[in-house]
C-alpha positions in Angstrom: 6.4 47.8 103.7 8.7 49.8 101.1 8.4 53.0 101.2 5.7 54.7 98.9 4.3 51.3 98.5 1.7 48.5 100.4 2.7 45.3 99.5 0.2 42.2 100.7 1.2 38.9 100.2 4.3 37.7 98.0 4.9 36.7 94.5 7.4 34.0 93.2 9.5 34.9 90.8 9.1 33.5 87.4 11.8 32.5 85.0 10.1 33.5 80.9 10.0 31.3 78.1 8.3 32.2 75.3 7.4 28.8 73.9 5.4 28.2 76.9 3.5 31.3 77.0 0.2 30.2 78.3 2.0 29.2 81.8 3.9 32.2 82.1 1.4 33.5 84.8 0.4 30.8 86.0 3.4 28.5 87.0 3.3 29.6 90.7 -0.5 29.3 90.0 -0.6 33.3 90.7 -2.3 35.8 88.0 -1.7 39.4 88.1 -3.7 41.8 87.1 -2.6 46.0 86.7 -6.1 48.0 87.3 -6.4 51.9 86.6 -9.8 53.3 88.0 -11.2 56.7 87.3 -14.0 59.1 88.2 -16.6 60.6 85.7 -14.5 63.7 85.0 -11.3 61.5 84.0 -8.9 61.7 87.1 -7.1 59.2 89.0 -8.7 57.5 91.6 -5.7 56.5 93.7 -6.6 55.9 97.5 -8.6 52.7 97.2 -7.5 49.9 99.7 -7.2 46.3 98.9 -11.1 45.9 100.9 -11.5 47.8 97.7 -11.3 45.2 95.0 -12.9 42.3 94.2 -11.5 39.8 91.7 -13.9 37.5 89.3 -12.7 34.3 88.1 -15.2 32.9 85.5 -18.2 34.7 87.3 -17.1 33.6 90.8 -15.0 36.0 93.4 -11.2 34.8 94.5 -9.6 36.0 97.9 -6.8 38.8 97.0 -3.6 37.2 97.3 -1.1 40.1 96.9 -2.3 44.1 96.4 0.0 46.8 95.5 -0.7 50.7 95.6 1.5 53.7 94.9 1.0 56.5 98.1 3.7 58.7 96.9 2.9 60.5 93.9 6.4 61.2 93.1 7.5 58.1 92.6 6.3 55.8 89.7 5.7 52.2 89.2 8.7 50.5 88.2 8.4 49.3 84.5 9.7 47.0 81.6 8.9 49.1 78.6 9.1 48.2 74.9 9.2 51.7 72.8 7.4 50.8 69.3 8.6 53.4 66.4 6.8 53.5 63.6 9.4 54.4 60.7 7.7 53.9 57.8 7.1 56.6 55.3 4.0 58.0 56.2 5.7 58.7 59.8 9.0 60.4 58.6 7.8 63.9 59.5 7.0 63.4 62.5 10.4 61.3 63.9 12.5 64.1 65.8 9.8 65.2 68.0 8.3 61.6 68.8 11.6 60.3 69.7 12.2 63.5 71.8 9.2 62.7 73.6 10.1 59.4 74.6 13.4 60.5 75.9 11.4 62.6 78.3 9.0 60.0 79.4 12.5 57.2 79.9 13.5 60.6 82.5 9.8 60.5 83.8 10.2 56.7 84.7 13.7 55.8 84.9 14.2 54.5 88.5 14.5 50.9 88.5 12.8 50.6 85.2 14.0 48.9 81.6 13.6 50.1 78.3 14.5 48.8 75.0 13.9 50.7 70.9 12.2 49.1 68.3 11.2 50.2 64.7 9.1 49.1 62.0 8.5 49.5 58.5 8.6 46.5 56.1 10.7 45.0 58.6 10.8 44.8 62.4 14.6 46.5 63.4 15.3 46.1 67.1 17.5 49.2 68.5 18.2 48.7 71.7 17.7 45.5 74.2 16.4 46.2 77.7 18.9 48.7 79.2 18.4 51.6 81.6 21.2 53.0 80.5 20.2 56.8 79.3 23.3 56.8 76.9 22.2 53.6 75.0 18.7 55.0 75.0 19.6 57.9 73.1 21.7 56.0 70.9 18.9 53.8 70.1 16.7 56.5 69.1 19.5 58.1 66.5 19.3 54.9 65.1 15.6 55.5 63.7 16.5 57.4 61.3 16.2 55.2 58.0 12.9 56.1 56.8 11.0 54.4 54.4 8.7 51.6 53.7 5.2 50.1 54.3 4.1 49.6 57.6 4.5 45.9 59.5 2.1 47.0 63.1 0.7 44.2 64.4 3.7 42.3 63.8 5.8 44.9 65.6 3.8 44.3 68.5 4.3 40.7 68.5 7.7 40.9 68.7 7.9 43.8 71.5 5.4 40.9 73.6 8.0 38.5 72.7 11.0 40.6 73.7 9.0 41.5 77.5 8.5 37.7 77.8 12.0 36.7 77.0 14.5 39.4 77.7 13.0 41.4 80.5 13.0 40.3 84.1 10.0 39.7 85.8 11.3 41.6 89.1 14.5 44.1 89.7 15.7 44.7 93.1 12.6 43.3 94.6 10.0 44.7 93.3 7.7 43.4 89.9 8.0 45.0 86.4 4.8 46.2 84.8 4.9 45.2 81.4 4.0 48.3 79.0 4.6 48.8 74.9 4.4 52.2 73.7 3.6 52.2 69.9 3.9 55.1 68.0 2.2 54.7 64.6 -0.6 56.0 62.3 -2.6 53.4 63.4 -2.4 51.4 60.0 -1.0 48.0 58.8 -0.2 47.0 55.8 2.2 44.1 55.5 1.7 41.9 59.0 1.2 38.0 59.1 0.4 37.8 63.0 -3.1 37.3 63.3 -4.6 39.9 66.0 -6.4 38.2 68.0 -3.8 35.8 68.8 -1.3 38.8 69.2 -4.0 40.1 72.0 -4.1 36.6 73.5 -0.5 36.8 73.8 -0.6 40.1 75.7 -2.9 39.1 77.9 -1.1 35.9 79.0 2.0 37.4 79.8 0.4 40.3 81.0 1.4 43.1 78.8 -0.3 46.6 78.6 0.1 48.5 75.2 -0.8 51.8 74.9 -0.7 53.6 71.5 0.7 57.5 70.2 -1.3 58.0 67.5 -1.2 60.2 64.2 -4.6 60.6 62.9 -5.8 61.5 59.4 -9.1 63.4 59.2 -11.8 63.8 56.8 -14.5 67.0 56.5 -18.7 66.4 57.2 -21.6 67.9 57.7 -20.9 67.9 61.2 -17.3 69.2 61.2 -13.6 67.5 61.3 -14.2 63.4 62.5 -10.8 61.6 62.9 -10.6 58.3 60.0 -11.0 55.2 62.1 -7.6 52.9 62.2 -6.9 49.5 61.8 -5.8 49.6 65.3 -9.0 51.1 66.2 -10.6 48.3 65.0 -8.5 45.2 66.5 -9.3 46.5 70.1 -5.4 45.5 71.3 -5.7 48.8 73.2 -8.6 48.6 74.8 -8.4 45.0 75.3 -4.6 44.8 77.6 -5.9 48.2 79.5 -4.1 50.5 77.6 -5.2 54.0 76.0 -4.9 55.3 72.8 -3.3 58.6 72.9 -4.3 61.0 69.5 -1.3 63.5 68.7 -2.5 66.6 68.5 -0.4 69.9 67.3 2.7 67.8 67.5 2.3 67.1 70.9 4.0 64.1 72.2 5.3 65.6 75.3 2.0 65.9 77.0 1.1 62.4 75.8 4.6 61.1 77.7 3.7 62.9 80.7 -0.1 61.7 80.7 1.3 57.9 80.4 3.9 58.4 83.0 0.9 59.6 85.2 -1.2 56.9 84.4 1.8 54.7 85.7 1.8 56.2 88.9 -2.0 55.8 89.3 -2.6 52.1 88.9 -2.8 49.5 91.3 -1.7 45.2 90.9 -3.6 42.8 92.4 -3.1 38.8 92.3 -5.3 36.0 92.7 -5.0 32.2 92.9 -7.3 30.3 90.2 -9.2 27.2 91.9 -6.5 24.5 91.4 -9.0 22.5 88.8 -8.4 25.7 86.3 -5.0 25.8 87.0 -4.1 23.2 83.7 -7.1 23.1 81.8 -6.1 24.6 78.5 -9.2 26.7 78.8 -9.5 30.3 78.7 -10.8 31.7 82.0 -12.2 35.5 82.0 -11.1 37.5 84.6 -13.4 41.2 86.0 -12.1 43.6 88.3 -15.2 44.9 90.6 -14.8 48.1 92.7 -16.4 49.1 95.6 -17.4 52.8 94.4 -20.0 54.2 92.6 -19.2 56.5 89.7 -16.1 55.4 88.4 -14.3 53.4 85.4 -12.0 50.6 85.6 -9.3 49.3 83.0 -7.5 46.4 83.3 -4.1 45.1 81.9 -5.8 41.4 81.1 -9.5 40.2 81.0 -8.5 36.8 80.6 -6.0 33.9 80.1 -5.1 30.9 79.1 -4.3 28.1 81.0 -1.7 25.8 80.2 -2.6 22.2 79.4 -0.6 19.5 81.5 
């Protein structure tokens, strides 16, 4: 046991390589899966046991081959995280106090965790590598600074997934790196080539969760102020790799930080073994997350994947 922690089973570590992505997962045959549950007024439900879970493959359940649950709330999961700035000109404003937020959220998570700074306008402009090194962090984030431009999301995304896969370890000092984007954006695209629902079929096979800061535009009805409906909205890249989208209200990236940091602290991994005939199919296999609890919501990091074919 490490302290703070319940670890069941083991994982083998797995050496990335982006032009194999569909066996990422899957080439010690394991498939992991980060799970946040919630209650019906929003908290954290955080003392389930691995007797708690039960794992779907295709329809059928899989025995629980490694769990992993946070019991000290002041610690946080240990995390890989790709920082997403939108710098484009409809973002300018708002810079300063985004990147000041995510300086407080690298502080909120920095133990044994990786970050790296990327921006995006008409082009993608990487920062700052994987470091944990608060003095290259902040350096990074000066860097933003050239504002300007039309707005390249989706393929911003791509390349943080591609950076997670390739640069980032898959464990540090033992322990496994959730993989998490942070994008910080208006929530529009203008100028991307990726197509999205490959970019979401790339998340889920190396098991990335992206969670979006976003500024929203609103319009006036009948019925009062109603927020204008994004591109990213609509592409369900959120909802679909676990994450949440986070509106920015009054300026507020601070709480958002701290509400994402929390959610880190709150979620649980499990593992499973796929029956060996799905392990090379080159099909896509759906993957649910059953609790054992009445009343509560479940997200998870990846509803499906893709098997590699051998």
């Amino acid at each position: 046991m490490i302290s703070g922690w319940i670890l069941i089973g083991f994982l083998i570590p797995i050496i990335p390589a982006w032009p194999q992505r569909s066996a990422i997962e899957l080439e010690s045959g394991l498939v992991t899966i980060d799970v946040t549950v919630m209650n019906g007024e929003g908290e954290y439900v955080t003392d389930l046991s691995r007797e708690d879970f039960t794992i779907l493959h295709d329809g059928l359940p899989r025995p629980i081959a490694f769990f992993e649950a946070q019991r000290d709330r002041a610690l946080t999961r240990p995390l890989a995280v790709v920082f997403a700035l939108d710098v484009s000109g409809s973002l300018g404003r708002q810079i300063a106090d985004q990147q000041y937020a995510a300086r407080q959220f690298v502080h909120l998570v920095q133990k044994n965790s990786l970050f790296a700074v990327i921006g995006f306008n008409d082009r993608v402009h990487i920062y700052q590598r994987f470091t944990s090194n608060p003095r290259k962090l902040q350096q990074a984030f000066a860097r933003a600074r050239n504002i300007g431009g039309r707005t390249r999301l989706y393929d911003a995304i791509d390349r943080a997934i591609t950076m997670l896969v390739k640069d980032a370890p898959r464990r540090l000092h033992g322990r496994r790196l959730r993989r998490v984007v942070v994008v910080i954006t208006d929530g529009f695209d203008y100028t991307s080539v990726v197509d999205r629902e490959e970019l979401i079929r790339r998340a889920n096979n190396a098991g990335v969760t992206i969670y979006s800061v976003t500024l929203p535009s609103y319009v006036l009805s009948v019925s009062g102020k109603r927020r204008v409906p994004t591109l990213l909205d609509a592409s369900g890249i959120v909802t679909r790799t676990g994450g949440i989208d986070f509106p920015v209200e009054q300026r507020n990236f601070t709480r958002i930080f701290r509400a994402i940091a929390e959610e880190m602290r709150a979620s649980y991994a499990l593992s499973y073994y796929p029956p060996p005939a799905d392990l090379s199919d080159g099909q896509t296999h759906q993957i649910k997350i059953l609790i054992n609890r009445t009343g509560v919501r479940v997200r998870q990091s990846r509803y499906e994947y893709t098997a590699p074919r051998r």
